[in-house]
C-alpha positions in Angstrom: 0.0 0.0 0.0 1.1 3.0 -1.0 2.0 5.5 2.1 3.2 9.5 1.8 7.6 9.4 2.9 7.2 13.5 3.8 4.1 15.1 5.5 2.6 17.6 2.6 3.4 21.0 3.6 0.8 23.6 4.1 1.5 25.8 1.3 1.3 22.5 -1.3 -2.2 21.7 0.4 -4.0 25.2 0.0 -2.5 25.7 -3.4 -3.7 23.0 -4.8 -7.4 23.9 -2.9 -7.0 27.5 -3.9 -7.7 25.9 -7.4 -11.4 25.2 -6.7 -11.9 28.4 -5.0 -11.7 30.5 -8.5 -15.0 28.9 -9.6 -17.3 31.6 -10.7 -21.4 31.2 -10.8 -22.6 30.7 -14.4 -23.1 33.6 -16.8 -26.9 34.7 -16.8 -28.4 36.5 -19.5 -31.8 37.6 -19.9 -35.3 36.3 -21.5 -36.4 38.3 -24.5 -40.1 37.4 -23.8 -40.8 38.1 -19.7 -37.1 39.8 -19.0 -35.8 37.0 -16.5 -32.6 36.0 -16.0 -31.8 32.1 -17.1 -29.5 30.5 -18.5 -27.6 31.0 -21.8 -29.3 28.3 -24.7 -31.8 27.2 -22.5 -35.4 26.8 -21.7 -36.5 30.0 -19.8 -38.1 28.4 -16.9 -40.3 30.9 -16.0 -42.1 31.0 -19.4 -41.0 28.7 -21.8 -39.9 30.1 -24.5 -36.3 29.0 -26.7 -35.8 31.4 -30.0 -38.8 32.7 -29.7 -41.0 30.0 -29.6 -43.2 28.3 -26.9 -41.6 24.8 -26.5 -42.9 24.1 -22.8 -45.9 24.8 -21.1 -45.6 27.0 -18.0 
Protein backbone atom coordinates (compact mmCIF):
# COMPACT_ATOMS: atom_id res chain seq x y z
CA UNK A 1 0.00 0.00 0.00
CA UNK A 2 1.10 3.05 -1.01
CA UNK A 3 2.03 5.53 2.12
CA UNK A 4 3.20 9.51 1.78
CA UNK A 5 7.60 9.39 2.87
CA UNK A 6 7.19 13.52 3.85
CA UNK A 7 4.09 15.14 5.53
CA UNK A 8 2.57 17.57 2.59
CA UNK A 9 3.44 21.04 3.57
CA UNK A 10 0.75 23.59 4.05
CA UNK A 11 1.50 25.83 1.33
CA UNK A 12 1.26 22.52 -1.29
CA UNK A 13 -2.24 21.69 0.44
CA UNK A 14 -3.96 25.15 0.01
CA UNK A 15 -2.49 25.66 -3.37
CA UNK A 16 -3.67 23.04 -4.78
CA UNK A 17 -7.43 23.91 -2.93
CA UNK A 18 -7.01 27.46 -3.88
CA UNK A 19 -7.69 25.91 -7.44
CA UNK A 20 -11.36 25.21 -6.74
CA UNK A 21 -11.85 28.43 -5.02
CA UNK A 22 -11.66 30.46 -8.52
CA UNK A 23 -14.95 28.92 -9.56
CA UNK A 24 -17.26 31.64 -10.73
CA UNK A 25 -21.42 31.21 -10.79
CA UNK A 26 -22.58 30.67 -14.43
CA UNK A 27 -23.09 33.58 -16.81
CA UNK A 28 -26.90 34.68 -16.81
CA UNK A 29 -28.39 36.54 -19.52
CA UNK A 30 -31.80 37.58 -19.92
CA UNK A 31 -35.34 36.25 -21.50
CA UNK A 32 -36.36 38.28 -24.52
CA UNK A 33 -40.14 37.39 -23.81
CA UNK A 34 -40.75 38.13 -19.70
CA UNK A 35 -37.11 39.80 -19.01
CA UNK A 36 -35.79 36.96 -16.51
CA UNK A 37 -32.56 36.03 -15.96
CA UNK A 38 -31.82 32.13 -17.13
CA UNK A 39 -29.47 30.47 -18.53
CA UNK A 40 -27.63 31.01 -21.85
CA UNK A 41 -29.31 28.30 -24.65
CA UNK A 42 -31.83 27.25 -22.51
CA UNK A 43 -35.40 26.82 -21.74
CA UNK A 44 -36.52 29.99 -19.82
CA UNK A 45 -38.07 28.38 -16.90
CA UNK A 46 -40.35 30.89 -15.99
CA UNK A 47 -42.07 30.97 -19.42
CA UNK A 48 -41.05 28.66 -21.81
CA UNK A 49 -39.94 30.09 -24.50
CA UNK A 50 -36.30 29.04 -26.70
CA UNK A 51 -35.78 31.38 -29.97
CA UNK A 52 -38.79 32.72 -29.69
CA UNK A 53 -40.96 29.96 -29.59
CA UNK A 54 -43.22 28.34 -26.91
CA UNK A 55 -41.57 24.77 -26.51
CA UNK A 56 -42.91 24.10 -22.78
CA UNK A 57 -45.85 24.78 -21.15
CA UNK A 58 -45.57 27.03 -17.99
Amino acid sequence: MAVPKRRTSSAKTKSRKAANMKKTLPALSVCPQCHEPKLPHRVCPNCGYYDGKDVVEA
